[in-house]
mmCIF entry with sequence, helices, sheets and N, C-alpha, C, O atoms, coordinates in Angstrom:
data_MODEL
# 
_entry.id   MODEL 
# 
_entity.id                         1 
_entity.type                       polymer 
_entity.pdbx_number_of_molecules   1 
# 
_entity_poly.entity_id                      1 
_entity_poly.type                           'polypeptide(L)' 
_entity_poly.nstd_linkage                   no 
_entity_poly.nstd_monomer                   no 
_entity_poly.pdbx_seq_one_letter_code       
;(UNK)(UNK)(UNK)(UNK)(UNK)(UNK)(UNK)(UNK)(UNK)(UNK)(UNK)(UNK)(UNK)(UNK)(UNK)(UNK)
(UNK)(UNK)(UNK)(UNK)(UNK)(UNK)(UNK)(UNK)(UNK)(UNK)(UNK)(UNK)(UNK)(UNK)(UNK)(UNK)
(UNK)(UNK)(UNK)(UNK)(UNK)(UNK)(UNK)(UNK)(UNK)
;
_entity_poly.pdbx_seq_one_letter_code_can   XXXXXXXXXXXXXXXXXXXXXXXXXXXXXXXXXXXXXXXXX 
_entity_poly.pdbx_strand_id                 A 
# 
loop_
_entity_poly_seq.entity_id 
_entity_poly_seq.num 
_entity_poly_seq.mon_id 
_entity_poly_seq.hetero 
1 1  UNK n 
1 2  UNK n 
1 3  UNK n 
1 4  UNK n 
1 5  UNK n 
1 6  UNK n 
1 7  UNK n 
1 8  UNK n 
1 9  UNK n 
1 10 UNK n 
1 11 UNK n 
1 12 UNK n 
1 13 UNK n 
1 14 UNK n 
1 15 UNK n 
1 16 UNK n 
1 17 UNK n 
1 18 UNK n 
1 19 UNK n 
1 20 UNK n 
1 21 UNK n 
1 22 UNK n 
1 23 UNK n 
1 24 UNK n 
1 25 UNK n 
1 26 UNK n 
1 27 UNK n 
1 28 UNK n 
1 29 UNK n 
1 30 UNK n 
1 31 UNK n 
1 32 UNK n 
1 33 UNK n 
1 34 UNK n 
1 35 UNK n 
1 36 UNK n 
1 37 UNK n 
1 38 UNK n 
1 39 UNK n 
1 40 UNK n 
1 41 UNK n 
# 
_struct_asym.id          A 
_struct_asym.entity_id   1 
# 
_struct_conf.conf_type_id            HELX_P 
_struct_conf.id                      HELX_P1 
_struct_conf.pdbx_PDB_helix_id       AA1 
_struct_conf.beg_label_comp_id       UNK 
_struct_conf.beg_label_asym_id       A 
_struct_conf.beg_label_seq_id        9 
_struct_conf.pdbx_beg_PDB_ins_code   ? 
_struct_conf.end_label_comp_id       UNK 
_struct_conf.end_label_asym_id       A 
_struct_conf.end_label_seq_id        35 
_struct_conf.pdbx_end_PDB_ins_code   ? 
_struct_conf.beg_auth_comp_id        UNK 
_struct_conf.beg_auth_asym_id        A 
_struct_conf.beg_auth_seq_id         9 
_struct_conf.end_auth_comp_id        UNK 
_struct_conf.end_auth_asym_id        A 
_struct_conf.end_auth_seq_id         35 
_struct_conf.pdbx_PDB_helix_class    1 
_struct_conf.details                 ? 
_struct_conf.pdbx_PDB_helix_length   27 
# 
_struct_conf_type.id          HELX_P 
_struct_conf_type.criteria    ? 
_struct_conf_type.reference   ? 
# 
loop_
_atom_site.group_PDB 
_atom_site.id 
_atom_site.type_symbol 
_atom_site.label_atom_id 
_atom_site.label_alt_id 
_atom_site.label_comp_id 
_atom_site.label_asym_id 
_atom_site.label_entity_id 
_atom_site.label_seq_id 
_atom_site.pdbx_PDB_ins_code 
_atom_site.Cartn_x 
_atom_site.Cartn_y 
_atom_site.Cartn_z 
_atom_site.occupancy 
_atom_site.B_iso_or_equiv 
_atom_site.pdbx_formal_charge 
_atom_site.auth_seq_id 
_atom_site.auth_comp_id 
_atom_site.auth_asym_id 
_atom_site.auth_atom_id 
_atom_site.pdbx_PDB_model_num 
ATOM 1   N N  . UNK A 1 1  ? 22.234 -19.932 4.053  1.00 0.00 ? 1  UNK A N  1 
ATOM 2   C CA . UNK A 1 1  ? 20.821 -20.270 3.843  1.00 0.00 ? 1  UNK A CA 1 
ATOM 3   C C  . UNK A 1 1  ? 20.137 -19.150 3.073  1.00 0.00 ? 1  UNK A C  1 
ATOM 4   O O  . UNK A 1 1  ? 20.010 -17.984 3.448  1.00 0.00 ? 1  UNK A O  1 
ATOM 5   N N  . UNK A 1 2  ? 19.766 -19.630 2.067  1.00 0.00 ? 2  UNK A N  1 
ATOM 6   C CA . UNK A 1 2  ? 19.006 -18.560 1.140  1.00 0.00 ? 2  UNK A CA 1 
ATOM 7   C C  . UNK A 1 2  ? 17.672 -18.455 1.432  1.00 0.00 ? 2  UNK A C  1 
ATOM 8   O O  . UNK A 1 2  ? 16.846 -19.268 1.846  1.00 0.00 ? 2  UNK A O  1 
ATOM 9   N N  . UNK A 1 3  ? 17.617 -17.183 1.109  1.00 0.00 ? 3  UNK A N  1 
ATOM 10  C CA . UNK A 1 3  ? 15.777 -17.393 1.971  1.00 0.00 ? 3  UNK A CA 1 
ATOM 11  C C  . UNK A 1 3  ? 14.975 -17.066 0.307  1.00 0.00 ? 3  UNK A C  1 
ATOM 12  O O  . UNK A 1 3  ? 15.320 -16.306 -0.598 1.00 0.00 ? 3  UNK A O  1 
ATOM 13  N N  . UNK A 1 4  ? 13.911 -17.923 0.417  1.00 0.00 ? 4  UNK A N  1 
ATOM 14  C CA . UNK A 1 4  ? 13.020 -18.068 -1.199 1.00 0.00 ? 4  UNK A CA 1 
ATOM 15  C C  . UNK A 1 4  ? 11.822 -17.238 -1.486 1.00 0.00 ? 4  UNK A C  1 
ATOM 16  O O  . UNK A 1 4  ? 10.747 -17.750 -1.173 1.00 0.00 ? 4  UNK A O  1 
ATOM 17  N N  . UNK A 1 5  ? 11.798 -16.030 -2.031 1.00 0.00 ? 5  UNK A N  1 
ATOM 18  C CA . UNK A 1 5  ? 10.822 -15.138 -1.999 1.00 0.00 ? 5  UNK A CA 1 
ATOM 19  C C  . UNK A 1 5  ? 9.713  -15.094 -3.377 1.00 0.00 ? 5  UNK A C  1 
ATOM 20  O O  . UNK A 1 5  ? 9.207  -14.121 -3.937 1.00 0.00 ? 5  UNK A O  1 
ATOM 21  N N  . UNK A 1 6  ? 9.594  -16.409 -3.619 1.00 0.00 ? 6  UNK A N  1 
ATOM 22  C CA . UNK A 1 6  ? 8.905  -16.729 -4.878 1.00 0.00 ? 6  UNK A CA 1 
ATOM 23  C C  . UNK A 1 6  ? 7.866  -17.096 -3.786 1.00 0.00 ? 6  UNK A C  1 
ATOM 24  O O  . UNK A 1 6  ? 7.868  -17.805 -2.780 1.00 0.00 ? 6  UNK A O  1 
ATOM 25  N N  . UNK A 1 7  ? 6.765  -16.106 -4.585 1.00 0.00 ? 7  UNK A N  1 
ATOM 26  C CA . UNK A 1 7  ? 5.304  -16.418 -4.044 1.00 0.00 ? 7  UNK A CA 1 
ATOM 27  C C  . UNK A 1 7  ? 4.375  -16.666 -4.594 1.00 0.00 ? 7  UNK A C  1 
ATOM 28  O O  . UNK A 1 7  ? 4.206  -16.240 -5.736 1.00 0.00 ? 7  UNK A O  1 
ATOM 29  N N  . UNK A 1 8  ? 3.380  -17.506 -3.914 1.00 0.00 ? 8  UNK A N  1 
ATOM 30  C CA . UNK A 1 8  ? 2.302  -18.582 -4.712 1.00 0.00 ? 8  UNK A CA 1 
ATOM 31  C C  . UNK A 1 8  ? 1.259  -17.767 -5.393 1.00 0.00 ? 8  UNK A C  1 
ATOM 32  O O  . UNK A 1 8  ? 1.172  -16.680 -4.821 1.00 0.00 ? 8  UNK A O  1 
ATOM 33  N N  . UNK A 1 9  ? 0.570  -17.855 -6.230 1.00 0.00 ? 9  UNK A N  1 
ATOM 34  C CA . UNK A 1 9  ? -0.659 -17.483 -6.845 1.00 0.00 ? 9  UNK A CA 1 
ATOM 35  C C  . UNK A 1 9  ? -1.456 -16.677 -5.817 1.00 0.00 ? 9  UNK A C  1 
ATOM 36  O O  . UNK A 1 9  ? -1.719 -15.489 -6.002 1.00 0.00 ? 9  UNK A O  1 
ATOM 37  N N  . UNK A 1 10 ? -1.802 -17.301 -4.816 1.00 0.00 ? 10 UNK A N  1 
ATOM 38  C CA . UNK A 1 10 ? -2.708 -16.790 -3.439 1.00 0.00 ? 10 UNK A CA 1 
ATOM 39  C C  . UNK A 1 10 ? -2.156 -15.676 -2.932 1.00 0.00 ? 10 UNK A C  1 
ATOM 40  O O  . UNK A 1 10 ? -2.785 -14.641 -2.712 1.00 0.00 ? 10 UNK A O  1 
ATOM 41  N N  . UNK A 1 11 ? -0.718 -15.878 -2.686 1.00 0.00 ? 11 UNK A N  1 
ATOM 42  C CA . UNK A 1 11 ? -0.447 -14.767 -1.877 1.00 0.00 ? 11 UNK A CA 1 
ATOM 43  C C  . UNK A 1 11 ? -0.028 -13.341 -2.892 1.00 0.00 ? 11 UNK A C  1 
ATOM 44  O O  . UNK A 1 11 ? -0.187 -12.169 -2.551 1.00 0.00 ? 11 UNK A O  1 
ATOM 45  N N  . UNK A 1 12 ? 0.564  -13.851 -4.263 1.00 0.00 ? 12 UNK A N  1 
ATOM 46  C CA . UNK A 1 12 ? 0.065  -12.763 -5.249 1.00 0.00 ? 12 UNK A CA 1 
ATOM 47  C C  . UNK A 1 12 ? -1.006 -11.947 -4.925 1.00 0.00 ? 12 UNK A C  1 
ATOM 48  O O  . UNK A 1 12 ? -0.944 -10.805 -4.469 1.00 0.00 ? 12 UNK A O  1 
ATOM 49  N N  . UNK A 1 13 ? -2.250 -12.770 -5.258 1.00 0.00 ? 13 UNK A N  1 
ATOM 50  C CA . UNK A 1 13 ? -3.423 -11.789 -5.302 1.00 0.00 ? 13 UNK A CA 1 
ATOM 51  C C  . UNK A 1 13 ? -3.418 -11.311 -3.753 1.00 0.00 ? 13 UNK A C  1 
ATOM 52  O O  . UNK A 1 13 ? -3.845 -10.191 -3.473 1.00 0.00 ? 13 UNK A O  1 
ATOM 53  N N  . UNK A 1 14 ? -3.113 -11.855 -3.131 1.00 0.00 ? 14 UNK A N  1 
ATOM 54  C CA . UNK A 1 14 ? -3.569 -11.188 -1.477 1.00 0.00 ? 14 UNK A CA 1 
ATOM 55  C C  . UNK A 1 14 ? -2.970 -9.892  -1.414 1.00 0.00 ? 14 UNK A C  1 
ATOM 56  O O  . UNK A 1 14 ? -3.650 -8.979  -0.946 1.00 0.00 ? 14 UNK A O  1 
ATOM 57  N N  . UNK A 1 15 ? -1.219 -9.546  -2.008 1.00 0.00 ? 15 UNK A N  1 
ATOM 58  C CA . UNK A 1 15 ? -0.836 -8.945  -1.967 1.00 0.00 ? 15 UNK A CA 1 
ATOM 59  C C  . UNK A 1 15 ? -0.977 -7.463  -2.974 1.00 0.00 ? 15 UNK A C  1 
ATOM 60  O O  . UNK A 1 15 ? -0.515 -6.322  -2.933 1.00 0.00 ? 15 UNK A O  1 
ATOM 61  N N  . UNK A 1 16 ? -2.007 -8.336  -3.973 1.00 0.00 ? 16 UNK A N  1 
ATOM 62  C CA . UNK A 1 16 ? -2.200 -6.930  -4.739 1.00 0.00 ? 16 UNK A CA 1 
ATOM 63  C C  . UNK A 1 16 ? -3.210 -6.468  -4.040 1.00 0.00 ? 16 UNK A C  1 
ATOM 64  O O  . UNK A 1 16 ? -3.067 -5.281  -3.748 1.00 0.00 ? 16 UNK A O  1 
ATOM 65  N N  . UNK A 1 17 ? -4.598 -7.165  -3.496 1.00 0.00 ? 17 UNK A N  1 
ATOM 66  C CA . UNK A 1 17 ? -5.676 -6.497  -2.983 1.00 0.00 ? 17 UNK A CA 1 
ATOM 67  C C  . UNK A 1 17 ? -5.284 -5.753  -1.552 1.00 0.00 ? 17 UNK A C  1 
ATOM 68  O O  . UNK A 1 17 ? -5.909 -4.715  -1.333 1.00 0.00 ? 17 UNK A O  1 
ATOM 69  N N  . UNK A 1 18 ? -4.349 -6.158  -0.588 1.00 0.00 ? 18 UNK A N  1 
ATOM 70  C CA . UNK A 1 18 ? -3.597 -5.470  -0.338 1.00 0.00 ? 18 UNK A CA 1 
ATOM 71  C C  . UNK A 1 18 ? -3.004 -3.742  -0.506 1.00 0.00 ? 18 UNK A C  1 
ATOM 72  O O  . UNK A 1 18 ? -3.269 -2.650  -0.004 1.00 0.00 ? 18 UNK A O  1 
ATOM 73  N N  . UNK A 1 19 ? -2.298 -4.159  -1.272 1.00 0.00 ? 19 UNK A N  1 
ATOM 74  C CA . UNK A 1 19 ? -1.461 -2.563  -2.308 1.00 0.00 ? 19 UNK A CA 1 
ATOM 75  C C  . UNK A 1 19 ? -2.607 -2.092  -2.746 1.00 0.00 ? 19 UNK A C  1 
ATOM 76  O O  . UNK A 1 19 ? -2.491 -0.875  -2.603 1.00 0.00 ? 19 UNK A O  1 
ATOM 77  N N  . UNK A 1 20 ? -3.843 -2.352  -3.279 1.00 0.00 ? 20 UNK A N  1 
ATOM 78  C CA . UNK A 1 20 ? -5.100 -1.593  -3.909 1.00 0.00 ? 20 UNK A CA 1 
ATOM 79  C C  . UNK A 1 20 ? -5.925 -0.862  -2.637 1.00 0.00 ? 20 UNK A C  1 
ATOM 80  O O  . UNK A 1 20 ? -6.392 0.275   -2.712 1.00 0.00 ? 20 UNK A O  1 
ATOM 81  N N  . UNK A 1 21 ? -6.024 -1.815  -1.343 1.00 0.00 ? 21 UNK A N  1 
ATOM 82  C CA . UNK A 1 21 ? -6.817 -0.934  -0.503 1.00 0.00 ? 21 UNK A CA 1 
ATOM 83  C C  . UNK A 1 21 ? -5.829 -0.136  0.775  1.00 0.00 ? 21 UNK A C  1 
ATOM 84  O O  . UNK A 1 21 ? -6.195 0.336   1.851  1.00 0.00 ? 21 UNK A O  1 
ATOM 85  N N  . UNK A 1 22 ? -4.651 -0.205  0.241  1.00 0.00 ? 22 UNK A N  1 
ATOM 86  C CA . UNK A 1 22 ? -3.780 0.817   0.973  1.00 0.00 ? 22 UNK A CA 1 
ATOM 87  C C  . UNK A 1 22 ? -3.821 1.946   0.115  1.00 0.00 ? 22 UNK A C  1 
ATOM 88  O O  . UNK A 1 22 ? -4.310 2.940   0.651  1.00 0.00 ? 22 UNK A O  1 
ATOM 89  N N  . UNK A 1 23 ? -3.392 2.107   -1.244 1.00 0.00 ? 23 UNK A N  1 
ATOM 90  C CA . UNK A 1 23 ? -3.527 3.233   -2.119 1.00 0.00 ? 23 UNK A CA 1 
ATOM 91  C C  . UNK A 1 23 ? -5.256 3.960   -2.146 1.00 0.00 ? 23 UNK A C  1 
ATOM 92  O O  . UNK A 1 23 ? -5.366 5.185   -2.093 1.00 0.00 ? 23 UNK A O  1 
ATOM 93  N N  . UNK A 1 24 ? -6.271 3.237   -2.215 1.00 0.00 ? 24 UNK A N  1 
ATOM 94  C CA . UNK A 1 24 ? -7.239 3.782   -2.016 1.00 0.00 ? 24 UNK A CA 1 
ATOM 95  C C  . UNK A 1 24 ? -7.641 4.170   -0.463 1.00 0.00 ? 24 UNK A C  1 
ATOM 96  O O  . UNK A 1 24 ? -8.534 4.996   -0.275 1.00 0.00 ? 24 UNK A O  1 
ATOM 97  N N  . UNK A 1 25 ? -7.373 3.928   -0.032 1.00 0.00 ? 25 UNK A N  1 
ATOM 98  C CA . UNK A 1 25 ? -6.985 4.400   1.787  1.00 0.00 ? 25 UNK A CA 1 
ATOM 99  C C  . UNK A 1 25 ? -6.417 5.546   1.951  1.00 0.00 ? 25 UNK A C  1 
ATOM 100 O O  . UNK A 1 25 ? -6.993 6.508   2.459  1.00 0.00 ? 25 UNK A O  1 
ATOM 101 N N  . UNK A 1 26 ? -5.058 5.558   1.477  1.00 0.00 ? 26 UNK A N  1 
ATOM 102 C CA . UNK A 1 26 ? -3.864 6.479   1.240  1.00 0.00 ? 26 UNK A CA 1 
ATOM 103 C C  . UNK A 1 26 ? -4.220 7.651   0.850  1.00 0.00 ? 26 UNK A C  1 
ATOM 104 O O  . UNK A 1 26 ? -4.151 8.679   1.523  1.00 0.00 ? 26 UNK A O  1 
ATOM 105 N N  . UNK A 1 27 ? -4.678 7.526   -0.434 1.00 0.00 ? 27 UNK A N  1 
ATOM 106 C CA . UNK A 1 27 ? -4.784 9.220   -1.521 1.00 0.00 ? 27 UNK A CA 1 
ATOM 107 C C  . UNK A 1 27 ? -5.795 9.879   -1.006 1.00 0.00 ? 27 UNK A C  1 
ATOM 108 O O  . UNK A 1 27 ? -5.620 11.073  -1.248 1.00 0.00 ? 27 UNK A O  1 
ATOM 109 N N  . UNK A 1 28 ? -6.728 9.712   -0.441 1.00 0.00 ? 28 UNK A N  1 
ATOM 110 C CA . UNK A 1 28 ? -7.714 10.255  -0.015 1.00 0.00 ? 28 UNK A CA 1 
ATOM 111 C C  . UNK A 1 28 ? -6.783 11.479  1.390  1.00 0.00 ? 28 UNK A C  1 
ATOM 112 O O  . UNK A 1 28 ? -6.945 12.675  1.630  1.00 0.00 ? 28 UNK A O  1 
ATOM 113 N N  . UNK A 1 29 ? -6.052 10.651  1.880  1.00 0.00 ? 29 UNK A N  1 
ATOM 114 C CA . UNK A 1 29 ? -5.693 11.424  3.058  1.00 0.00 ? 29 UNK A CA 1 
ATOM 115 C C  . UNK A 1 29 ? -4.446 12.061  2.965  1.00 0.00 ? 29 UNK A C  1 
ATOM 116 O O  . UNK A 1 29 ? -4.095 12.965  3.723  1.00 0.00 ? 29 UNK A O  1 
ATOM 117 N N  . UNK A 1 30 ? -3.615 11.498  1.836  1.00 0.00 ? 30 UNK A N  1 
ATOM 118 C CA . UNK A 1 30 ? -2.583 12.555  1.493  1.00 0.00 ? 30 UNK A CA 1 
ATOM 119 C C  . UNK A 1 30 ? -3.056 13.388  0.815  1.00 0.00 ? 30 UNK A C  1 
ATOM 120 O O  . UNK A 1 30 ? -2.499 14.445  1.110  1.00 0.00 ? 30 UNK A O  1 
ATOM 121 N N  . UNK A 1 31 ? -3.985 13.583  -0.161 1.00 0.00 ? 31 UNK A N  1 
ATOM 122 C CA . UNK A 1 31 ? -5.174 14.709  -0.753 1.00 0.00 ? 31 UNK A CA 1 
ATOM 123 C C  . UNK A 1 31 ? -4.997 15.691  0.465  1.00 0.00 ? 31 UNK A C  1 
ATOM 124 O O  . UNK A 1 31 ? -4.258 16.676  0.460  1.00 0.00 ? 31 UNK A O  1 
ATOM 125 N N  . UNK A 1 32 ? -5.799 15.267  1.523  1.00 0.00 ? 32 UNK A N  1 
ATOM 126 C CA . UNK A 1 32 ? -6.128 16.346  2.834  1.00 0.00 ? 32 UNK A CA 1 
ATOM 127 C C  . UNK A 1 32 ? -4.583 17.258  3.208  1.00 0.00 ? 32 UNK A C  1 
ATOM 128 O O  . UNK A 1 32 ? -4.385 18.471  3.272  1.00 0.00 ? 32 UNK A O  1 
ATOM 129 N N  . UNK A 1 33 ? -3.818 16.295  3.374  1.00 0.00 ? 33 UNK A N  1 
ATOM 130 C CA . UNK A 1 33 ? -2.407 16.654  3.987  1.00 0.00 ? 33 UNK A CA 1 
ATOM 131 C C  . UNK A 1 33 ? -2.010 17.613  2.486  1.00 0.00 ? 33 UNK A C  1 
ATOM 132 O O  . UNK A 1 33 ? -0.785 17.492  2.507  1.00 0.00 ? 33 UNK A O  1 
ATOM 133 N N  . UNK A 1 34 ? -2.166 18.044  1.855  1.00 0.00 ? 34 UNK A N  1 
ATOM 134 C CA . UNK A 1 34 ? -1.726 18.704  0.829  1.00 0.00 ? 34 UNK A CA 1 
ATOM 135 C C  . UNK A 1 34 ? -2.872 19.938  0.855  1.00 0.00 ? 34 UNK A C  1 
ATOM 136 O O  . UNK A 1 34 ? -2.468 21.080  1.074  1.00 0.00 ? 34 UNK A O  1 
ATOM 137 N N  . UNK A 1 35 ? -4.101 19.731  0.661  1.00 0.00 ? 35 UNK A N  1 
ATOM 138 C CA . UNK A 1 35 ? -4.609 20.745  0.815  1.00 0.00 ? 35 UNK A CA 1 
ATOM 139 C C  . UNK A 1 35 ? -4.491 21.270  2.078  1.00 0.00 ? 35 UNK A C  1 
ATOM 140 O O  . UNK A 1 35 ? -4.577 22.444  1.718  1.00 0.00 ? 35 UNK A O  1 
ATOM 141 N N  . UNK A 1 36 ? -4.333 21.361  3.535  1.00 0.00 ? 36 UNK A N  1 
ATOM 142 C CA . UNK A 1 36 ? -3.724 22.023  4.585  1.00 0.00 ? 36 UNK A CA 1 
ATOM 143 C C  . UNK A 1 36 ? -2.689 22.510  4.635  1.00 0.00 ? 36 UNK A C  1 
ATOM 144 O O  . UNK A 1 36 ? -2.222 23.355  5.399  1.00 0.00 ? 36 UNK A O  1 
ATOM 145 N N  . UNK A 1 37 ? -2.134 21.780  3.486  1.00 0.00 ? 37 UNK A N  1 
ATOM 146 C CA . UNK A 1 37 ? -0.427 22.027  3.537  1.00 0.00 ? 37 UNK A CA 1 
ATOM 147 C C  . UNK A 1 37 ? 0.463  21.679  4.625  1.00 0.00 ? 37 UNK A C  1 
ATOM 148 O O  . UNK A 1 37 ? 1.384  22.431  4.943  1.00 0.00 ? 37 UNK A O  1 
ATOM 149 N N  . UNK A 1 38 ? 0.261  20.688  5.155  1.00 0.00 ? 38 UNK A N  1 
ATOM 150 C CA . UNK A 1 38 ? 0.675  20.276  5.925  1.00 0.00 ? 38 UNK A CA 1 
ATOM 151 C C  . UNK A 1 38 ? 1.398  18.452  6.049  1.00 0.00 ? 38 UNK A C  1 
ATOM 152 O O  . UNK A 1 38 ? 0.568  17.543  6.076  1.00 0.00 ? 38 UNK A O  1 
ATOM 153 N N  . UNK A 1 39 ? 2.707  18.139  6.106  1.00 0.00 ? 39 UNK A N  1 
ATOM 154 C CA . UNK A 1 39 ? 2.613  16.902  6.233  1.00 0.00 ? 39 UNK A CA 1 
ATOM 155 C C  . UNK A 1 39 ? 2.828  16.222  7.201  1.00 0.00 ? 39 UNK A C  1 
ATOM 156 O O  . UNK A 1 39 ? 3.524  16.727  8.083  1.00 0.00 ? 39 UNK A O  1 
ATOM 157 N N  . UNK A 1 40 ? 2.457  15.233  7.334  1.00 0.00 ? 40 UNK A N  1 
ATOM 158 C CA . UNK A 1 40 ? 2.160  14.419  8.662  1.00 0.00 ? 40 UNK A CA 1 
ATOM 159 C C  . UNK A 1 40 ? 3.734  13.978  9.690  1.00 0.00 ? 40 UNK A C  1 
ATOM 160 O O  . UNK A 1 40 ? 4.827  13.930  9.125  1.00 0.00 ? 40 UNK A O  1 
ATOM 161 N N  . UNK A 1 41 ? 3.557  13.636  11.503 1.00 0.00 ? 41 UNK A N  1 
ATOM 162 C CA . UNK A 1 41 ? 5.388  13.901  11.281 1.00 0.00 ? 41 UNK A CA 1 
ATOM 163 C C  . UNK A 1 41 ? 5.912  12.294  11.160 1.00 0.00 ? 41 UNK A C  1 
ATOM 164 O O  . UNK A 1 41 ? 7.107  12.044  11.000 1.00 0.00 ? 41 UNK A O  1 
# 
């Protein structure tokens, strides 16, 4: 059984706005973790 990972228009965009408010989430706080010098465990 093959599993079908072609995804619809909708879940496209869901998945980029998604990936956009994880990266803007993200850099902000790996920013911090770099200036402490420190990384998270």
């Amino acid at each position: 059984m093959a599993l079908d990972f072609s995804f619809t228009e909708e879940q496209r965009m869901l998945e980029d706005q998604v990936y956009r408010w994880a990266t803007t989430w993200l850099e902000p706080q790996m920013e911090h973790m770099y200036e402490v010098d420190e990384m998270p465990p």
